[in-house]
Each structure stands twice: as C-alpha cells, then as structure tokens.
PANU-276746 format. One line per 2 residues: number of its first residue (from 1); their letters; for each residue x, y, z of N, C-alpha, C. Coordinates in steps of 0.2 Angstrom, whole numbers, plus 5000, padded with zeros to 4 digits. Example, Ala and Ser with C-alpha at 12.3 -4.5 7.8 and 13.67 -1.06 7.14 Angstrom:
1 = as = 5066,4972,5039,5062,4978,5039,5066,4984,5039 ~ 5064,4989,5035,5068,4995,5036,5064,5000,5039
This chain:
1 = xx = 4823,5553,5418,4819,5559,5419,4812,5558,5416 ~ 4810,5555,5411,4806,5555,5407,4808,5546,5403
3 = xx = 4800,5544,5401,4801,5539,5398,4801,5538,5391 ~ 4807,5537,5389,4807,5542,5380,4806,5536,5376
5 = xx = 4801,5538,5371,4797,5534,5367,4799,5535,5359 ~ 4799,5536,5354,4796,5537,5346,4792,5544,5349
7 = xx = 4787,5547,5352,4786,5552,5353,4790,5555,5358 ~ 4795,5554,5359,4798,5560,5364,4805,5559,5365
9 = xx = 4808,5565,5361,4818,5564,5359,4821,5570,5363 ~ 4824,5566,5370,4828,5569,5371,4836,5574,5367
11 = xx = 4835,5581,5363,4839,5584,5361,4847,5584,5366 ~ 4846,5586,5373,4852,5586,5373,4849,5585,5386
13 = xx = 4856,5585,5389,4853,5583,5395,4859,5582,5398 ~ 4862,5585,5405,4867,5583,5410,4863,5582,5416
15 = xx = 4869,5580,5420,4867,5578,5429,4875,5578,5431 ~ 4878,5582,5430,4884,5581,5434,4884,5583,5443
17 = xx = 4878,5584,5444,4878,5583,5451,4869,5580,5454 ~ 4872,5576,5452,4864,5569,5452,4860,5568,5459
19 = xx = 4867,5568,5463,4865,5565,5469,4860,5574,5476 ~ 4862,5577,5474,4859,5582,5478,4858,5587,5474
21 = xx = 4860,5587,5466,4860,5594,5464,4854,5594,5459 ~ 4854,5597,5451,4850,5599,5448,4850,5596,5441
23 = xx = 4848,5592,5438,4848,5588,5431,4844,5593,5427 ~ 4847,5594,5419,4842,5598,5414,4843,5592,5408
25 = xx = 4836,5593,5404,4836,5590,5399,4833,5594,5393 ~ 4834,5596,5388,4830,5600,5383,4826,5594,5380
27 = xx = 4820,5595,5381,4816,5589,5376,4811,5591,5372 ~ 4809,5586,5365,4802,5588,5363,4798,5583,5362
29 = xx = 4792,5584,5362,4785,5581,5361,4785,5582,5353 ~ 4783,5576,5352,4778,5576,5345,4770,5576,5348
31 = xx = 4767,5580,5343,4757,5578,5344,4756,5572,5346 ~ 4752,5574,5350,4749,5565,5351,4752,5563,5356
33 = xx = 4756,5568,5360,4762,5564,5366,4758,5562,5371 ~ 4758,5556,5376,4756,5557,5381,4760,5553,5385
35 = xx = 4758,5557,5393,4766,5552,5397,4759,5554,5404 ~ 4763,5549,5407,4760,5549,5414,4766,5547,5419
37 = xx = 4763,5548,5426,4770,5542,5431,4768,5547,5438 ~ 4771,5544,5442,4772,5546,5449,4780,5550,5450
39 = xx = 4779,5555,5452,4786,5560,5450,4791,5557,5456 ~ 4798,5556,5454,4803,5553,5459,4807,5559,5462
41 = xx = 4806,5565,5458,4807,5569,5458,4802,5578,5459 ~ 4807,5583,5462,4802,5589,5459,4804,5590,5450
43 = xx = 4798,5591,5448,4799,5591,5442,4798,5600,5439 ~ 4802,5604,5436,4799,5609,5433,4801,5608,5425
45 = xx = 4794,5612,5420,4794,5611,5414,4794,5617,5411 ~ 4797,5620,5407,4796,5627,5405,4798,5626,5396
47 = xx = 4790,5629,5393,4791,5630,5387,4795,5634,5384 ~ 4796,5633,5376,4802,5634,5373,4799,5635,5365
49 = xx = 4793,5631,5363,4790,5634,5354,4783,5638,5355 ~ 4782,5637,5350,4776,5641,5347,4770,5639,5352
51 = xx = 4765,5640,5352,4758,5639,5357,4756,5634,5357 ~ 4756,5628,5360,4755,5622,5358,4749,5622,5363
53 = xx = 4743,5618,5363,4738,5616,5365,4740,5610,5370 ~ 4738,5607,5376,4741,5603,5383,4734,5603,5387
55 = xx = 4735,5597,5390,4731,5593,5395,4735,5591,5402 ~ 4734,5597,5408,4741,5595,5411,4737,5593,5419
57 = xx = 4739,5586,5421,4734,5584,5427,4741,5583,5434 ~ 4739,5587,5440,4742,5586,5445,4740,5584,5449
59 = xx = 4741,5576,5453,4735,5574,5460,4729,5576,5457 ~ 4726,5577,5450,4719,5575,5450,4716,5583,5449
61 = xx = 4722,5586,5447,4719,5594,5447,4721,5596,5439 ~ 4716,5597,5435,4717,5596,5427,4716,5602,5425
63 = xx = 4720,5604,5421,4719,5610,5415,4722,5609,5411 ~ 4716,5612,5405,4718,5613,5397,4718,5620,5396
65 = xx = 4726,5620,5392,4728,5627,5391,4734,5627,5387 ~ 4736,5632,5384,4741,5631,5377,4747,5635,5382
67 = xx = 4753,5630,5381,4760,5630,5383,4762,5637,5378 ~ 4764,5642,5383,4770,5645,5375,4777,5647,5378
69 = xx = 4781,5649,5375,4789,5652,5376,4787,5654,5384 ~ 4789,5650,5390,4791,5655,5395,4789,5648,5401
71 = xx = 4780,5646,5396,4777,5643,5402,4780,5638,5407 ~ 4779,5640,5412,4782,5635,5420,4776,5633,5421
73 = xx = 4779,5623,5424,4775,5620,5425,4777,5616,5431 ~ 4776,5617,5439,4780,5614,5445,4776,5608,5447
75 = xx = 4779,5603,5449,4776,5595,5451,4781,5594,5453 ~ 4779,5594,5460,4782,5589,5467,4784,5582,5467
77 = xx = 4787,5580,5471,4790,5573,5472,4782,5569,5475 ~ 4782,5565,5473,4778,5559,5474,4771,5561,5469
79 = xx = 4771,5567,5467,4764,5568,5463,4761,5564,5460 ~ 4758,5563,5456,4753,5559,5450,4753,5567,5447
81 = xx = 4755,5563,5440,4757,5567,5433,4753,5564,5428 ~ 4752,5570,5423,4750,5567,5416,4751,5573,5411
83 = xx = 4751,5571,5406,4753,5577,5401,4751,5574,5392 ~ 4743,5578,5390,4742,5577,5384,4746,5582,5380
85 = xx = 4748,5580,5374,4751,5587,5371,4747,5587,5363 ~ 4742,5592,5362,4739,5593,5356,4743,5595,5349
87 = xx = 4748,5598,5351,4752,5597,5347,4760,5597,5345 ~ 4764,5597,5341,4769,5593,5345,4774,5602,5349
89 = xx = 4780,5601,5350,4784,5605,5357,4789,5604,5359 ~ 4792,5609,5361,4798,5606,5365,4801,5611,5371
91 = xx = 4804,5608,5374,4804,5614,5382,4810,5611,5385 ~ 4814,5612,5390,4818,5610,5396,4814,5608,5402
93 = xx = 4816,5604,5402,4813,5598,5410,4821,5599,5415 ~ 4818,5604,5422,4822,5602,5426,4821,5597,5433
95 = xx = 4826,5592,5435,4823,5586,5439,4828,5591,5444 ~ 4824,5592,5450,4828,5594,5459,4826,5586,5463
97 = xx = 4834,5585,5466,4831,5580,5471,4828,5582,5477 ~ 4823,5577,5479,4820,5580,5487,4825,5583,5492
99 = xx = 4831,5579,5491,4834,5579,5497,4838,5588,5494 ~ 4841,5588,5489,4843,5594,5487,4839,5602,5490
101 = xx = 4832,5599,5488,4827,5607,5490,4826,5606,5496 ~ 4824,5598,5501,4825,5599,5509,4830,5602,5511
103 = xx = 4837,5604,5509,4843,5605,5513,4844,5612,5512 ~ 4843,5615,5504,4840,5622,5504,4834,5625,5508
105 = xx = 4829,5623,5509,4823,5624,5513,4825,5623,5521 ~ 4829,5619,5524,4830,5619,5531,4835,5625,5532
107 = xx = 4840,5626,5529,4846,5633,5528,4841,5639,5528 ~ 4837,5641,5525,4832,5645,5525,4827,5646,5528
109 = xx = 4823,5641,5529,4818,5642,5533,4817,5640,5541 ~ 4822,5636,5541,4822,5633,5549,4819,5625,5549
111 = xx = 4814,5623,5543,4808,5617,5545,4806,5616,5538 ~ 4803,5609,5539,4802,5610,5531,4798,5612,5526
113 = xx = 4797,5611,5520,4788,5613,5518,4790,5611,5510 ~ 4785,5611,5507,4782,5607,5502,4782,5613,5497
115 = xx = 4783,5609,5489,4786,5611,5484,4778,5614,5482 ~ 4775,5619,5480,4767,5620,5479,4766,5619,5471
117 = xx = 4761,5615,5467,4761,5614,5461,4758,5619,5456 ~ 4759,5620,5451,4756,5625,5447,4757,5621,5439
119 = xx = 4751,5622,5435,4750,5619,5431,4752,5622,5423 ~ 4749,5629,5425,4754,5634,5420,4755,5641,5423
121 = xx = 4762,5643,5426,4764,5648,5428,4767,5651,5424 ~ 4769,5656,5427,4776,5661,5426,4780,5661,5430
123 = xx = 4786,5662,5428,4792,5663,5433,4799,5666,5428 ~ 4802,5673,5426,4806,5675,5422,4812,5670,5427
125 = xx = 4812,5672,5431,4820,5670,5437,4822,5663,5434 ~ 4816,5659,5437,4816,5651,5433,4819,5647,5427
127 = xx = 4814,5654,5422,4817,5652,5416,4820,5653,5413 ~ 4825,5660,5416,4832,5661,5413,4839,5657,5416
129 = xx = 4837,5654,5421,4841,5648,5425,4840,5642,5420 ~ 4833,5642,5418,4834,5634,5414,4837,5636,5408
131 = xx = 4840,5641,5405,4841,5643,5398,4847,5642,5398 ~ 4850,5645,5405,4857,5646,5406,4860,5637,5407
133 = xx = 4857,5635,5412,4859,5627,5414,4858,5622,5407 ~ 4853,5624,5403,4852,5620,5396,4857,5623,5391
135 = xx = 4862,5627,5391,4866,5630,5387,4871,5628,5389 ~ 4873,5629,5396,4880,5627,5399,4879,5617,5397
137 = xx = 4874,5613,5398,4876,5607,5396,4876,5606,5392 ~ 4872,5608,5386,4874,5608,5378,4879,5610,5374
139 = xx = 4884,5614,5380,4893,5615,5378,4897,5612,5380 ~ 4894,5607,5385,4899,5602,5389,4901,5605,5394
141 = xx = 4900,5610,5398,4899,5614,5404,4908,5618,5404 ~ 4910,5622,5400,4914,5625,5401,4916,5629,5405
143 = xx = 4911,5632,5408,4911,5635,5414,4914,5631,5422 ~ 4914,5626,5422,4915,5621,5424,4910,5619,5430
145 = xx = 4912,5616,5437,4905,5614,5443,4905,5620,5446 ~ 4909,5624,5447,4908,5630,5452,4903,5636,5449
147 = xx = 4903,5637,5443,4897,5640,5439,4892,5635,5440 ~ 4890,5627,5439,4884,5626,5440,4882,5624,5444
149 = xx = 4885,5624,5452,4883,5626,5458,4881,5630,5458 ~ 4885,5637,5458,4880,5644,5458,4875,5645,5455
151 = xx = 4872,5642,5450,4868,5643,5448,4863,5640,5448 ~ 4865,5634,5452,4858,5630,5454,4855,5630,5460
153 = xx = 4861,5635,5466,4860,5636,5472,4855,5641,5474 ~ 4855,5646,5467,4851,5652,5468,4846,5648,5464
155 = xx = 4846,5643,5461,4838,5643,5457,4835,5640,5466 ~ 4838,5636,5469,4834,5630,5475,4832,5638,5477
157 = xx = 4837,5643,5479,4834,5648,5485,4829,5653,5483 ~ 4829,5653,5476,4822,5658,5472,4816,5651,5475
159 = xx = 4817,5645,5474,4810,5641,5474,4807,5643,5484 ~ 4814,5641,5488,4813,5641,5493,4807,5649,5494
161 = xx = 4810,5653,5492,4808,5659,5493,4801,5662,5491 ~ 4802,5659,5486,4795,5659,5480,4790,5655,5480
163 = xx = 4791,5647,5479,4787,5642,5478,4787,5638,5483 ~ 4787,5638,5490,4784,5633,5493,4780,5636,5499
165 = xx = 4776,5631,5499,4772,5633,5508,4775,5636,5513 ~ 4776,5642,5514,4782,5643,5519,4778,5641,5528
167 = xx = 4771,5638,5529,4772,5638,5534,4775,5630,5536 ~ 4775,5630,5542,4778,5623,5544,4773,5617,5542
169 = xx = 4775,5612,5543,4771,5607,5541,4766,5607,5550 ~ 4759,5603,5546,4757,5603,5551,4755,5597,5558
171 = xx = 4760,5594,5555,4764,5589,5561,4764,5592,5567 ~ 4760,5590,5573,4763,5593,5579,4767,5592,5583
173 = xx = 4773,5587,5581,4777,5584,5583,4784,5586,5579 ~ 4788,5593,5581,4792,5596,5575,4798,5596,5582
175 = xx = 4805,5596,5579,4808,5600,5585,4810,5608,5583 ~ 4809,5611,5590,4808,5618,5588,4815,5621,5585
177 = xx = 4815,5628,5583,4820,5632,5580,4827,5633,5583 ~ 4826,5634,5591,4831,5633,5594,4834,5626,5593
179 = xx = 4832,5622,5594,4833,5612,5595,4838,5613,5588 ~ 4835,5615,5581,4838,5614,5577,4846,5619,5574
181 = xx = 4844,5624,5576,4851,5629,5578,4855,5626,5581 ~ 4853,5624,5589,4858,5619,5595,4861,5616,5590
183 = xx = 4857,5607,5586,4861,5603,5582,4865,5604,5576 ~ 4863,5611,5576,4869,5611,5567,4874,5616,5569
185 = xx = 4875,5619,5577,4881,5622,5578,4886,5617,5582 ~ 4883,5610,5585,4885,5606,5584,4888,5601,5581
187 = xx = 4884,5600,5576,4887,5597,5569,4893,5600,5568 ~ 4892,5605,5566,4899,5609,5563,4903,5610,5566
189 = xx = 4904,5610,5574,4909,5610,5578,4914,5602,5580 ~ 4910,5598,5575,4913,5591,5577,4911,5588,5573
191 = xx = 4913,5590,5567,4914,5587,5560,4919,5582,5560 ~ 4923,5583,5565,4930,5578,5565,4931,5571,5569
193 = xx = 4923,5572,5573,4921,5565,5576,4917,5559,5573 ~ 4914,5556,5577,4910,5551,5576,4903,5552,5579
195 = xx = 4899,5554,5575,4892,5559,5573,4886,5554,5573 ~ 4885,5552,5578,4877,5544,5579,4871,5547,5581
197 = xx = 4867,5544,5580,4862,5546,5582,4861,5547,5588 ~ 4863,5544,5593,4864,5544,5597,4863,5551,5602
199 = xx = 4870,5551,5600,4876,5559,5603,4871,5566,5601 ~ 4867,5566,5594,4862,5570,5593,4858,5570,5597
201 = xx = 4854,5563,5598,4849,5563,5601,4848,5569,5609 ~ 4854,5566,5611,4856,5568,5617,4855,5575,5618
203 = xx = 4859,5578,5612,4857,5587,5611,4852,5589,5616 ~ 4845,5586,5609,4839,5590,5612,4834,5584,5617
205 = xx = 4835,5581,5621,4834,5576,5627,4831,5572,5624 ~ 4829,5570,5620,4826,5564,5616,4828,5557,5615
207 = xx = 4825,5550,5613,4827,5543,5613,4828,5544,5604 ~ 4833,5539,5602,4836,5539,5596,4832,5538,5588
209 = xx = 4828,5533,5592,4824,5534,5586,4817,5540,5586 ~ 4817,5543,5589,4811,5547,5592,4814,5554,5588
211 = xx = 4821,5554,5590,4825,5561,5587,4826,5561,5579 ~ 4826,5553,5578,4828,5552,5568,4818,5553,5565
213 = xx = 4813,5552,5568,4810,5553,5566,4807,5561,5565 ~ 4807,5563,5574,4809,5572,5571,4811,5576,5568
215 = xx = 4817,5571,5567,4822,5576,5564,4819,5579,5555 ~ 4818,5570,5553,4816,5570,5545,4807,5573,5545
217 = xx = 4804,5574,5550,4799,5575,5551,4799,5584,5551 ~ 4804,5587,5553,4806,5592,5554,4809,5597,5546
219 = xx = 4816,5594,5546,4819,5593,5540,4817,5591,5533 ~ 4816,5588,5534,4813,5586,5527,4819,5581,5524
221 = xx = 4823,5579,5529,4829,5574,5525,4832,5572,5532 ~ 4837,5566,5533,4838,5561,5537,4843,5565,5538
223 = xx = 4845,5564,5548,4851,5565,5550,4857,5564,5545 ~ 4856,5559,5546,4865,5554,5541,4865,5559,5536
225 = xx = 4860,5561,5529,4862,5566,5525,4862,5572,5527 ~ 4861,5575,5532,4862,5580,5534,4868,5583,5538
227 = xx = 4870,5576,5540,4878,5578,5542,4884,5577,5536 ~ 4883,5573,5531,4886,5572,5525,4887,5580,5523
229 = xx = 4881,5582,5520,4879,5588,5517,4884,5594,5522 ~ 4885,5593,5527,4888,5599,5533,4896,5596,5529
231 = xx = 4898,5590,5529,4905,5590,5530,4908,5591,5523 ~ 4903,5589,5520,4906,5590,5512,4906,5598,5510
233 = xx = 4899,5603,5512,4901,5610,5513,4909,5612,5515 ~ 4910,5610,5522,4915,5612,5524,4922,5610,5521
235 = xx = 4921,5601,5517,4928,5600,5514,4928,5605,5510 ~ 4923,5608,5505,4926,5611,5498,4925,5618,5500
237 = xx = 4927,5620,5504,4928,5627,5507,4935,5627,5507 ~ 4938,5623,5513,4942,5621,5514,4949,5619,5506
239 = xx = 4945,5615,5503,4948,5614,5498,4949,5621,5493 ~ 4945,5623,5492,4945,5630,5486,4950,5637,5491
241 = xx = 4951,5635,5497,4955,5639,5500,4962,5637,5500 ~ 4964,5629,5499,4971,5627,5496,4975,5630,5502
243 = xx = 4974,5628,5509,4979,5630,5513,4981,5623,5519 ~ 4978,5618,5517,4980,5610,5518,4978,5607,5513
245 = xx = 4980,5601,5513,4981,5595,5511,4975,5590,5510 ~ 4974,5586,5507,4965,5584,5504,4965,5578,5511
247 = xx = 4971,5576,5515,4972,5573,5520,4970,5574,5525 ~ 4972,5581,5526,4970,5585,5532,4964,5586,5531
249 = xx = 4961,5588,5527,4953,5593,5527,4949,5585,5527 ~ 4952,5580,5524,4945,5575,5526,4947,5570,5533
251 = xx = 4951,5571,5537,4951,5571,5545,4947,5577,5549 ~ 4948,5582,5546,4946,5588,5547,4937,5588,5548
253 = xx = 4935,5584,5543,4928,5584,5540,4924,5576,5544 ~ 4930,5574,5544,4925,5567,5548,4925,5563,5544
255 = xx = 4927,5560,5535,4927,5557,5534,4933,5550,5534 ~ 4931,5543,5533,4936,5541,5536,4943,5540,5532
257 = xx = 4944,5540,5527,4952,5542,5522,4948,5550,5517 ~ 4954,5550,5514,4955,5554,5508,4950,5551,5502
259 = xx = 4950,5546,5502,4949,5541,5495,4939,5542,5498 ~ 4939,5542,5503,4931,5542,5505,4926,5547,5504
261 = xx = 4932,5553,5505,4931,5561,5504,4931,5563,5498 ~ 4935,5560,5491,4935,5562,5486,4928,5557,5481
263 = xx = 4928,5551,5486,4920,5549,5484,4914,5553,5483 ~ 4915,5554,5489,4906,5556,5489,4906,5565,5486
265 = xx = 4914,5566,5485,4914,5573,5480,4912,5574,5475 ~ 4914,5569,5470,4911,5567,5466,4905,5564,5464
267 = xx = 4902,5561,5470,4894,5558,5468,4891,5565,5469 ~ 4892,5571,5473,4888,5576,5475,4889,5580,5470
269 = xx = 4895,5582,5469,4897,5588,5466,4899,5587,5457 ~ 4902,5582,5457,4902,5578,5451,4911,5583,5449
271 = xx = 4911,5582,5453,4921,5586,5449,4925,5581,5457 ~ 4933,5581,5455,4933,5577,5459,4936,5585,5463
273 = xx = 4940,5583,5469,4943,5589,5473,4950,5593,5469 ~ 4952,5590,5465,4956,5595,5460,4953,5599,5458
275 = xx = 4947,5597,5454,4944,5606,5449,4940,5606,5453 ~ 4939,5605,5459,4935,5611,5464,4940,5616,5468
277 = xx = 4946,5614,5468,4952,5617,5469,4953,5624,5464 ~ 4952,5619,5456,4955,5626,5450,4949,5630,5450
C-alpha cells in the first residue's frame, strides 16, 4: 500500500478480500515524511490527529493545506502522488482495486468512468466506513466477511454515486446500454457453459477482439472478469441459501470442479464457502 520507511509505521492493516475488494491500513507519518509513487491503486486518505500542515500533489495539481480529524484525500489509479507532511500524523489509508470500483460502476451506471481527485475533501459517509473497516480489522474481523462485504459494498456504491465522472467516457467507440443489458442477461443465463469471447462477441454482431476492446473500453474491466465476478455472485447466493451441494452450485456456476469454485472464493471473498454459508 505504502512504502514504509523509519518515518512511516504501519499501526495496524487487513485485505481479506484483496483481489476485488477493499484493503484498510491505519498509518502514521512522522514530520518530515515524504512519499511519492504512481498509484496501482484508487487510493483514499482520511485524517485521524490534530492539524497537521501537508503538501499534497495530484498529476501536477498541488496544494498546501493542514490535514485535520475527518480530512479526505481521493487519488485514482495510475495518478502521480506525492505527500509532504510538515508535521508528524496519522490517518487510515484505504486501497479499492480498479477492477472492484469498475464492477460497481458498470452495475450502476451502465459504462464506465473515472474515480475524480480531491486533494482535501470532506466526506462524513467515507469516513465512518473507514473507522468502521479500521476497527473491524484491528479485532481481527469478528463480525466475519459478510459484515465486511457490506460494508465495503455501500462504500464502492457512495463513491459511484458521489465521486465519479458520471458521464460516459469520451471514447466514441462504447457499446450502447442495450448491447450491455443483452450481455449480462446472457451471462447470467448460462453461467453453466462455456463463456468465450467468441459466443459474446456474437451477442452484439461484432469480431472478437473488436468486442474485448469495447467491452474494457466500455466497462471499465475485461470480459473474463466480468464473467468470474457474475458466477462467483451467483455461487455465494446460492451457497448462503444452503439448498444444494457446493457440487451443484459450482456446475451450476460454470466453474470447472468444486476445488476451482472454493478457489477463487477465497482469493475474492477471502472466507472459504463454509463461513459464507454460517
């Protein structure tokens, strides 16, 4: 998340759902900190001491201004960051993968669009989700994954809602809102096949690689995850409903054994299919 040095001590920090979901870390700065990097991630920063003085630069857009209890700081994936800190601080850093806020952003929006940067905000909703998330992993998430799905599900859908560009990107080359409704009541209906680009393609009359560029161009994330993300939904529906067999439902799902469906449950969701059952 961060590169930690003698000036910058990670207090406490989970990712139990790494691969699509939402990593918290409580950190502090000593004075004098400085960090830089190209974000691999959307990054938000939300203060937690007393008024600290900051140098905070996004793509080239700088302000000096004092951090206090509350302050929100959002930085998109791929940005150029930098962060002087005048004196020392400490806050929660939360890391969203792209693909995570694209998946929520096409559910909602229909297409994609882009995280918008702020260098010092507000946001109450924001930062009682980070207080809650840095509490729940600094007891070792007692609540278990179903509590921190939910409440990482409504932070993506506040950002969607809130923080992003809501117009389409200005790509003129998008598939429209019907082409994308077609393919995802598609997808859902034949979870239990064999899903190529191809057979998509086909959907909306397009050549194969012509349809994966649209699509990520549209989306904001690749077919292949975007069919994952359907089947894994539907296993653990499926599953929390306890009315077949973990056999059934990942035949059911399209994946190709049981052992391949409690994989990827655990890289996404980070519990395996038993306690997303309890």
């Amino acid at each position: 998340m961060l590169q930690v040095g003698e000036e910058i001590k990670v207090l406490s920090a989970s990712a139990p759902t790494s691969e699509y979901g939402i990593a918290v870390a409580r950190v502090s700065f000593r004075k004098g900190t400085f960090t830089s990097g190209v974000a691999t991630h959307h990054m938000i920063g939300i203060g937690c001491s007393l008024p600290t003085s900051v140098e905070h630069m996004i793509d080239g857009t700088r302000l000096r201004h004092h951090i206090t209890p509350g302050s929100l700081c959002l930085c998109p994936v791929q940005a150029c960051h930098s962060t002087a800190f005048g004196g020392s601080m400490s806050g929660i850093v939360l890391r969203i993968s792209p693909e995570c806020l694209a998946l929520a952003t096409s559910d909602l929006l229909g297409h994609n669009a882009g995280l918008i940067e702020q260098l010092n905000g507000r946001d109450g909703f924001i930062a009682h989700v980070a207080h809650v998330l840095k509490a729940e992993a600094a007891a070792g998430h007692p609540n278990g994954t179903l509590f921190w799905n939910a409440a990482t599900d409504a932070l993506l859908a506040h950002l969607v809602r809130q923080h992003l560009d809501q117009s389409p990107p200005p790509n003129c080359e998008q598939l429209d809102l019907n082409s994308i409704n077609h393919l995802d009541s598609f997808i859902r209906a034949n979870l239990d096949e064999t899903l190529s680009l191809d057979s998509l393609a086909e959907i909306v009359s397009c050549g194969r690689f012509q349809f994966a560029r649209l699509f990520q161009s549209t989306m904001g994330i690749s077919p292949y995850k975007y069919v994952i993300r359907r089947r894994l939904e539907t296993a653990r529906a499926m599953i929390q409903a306890r009315k077949v067999s973990l056999a059934e439902i990942s035949a059911a799902t399209g994946f190709s054994d049981q052992s391949h469906m409690t994989k990827w449950i655990k890289r996404v969701y980070g519990a395996t299919p038993t306690q997303l059952a309890g």
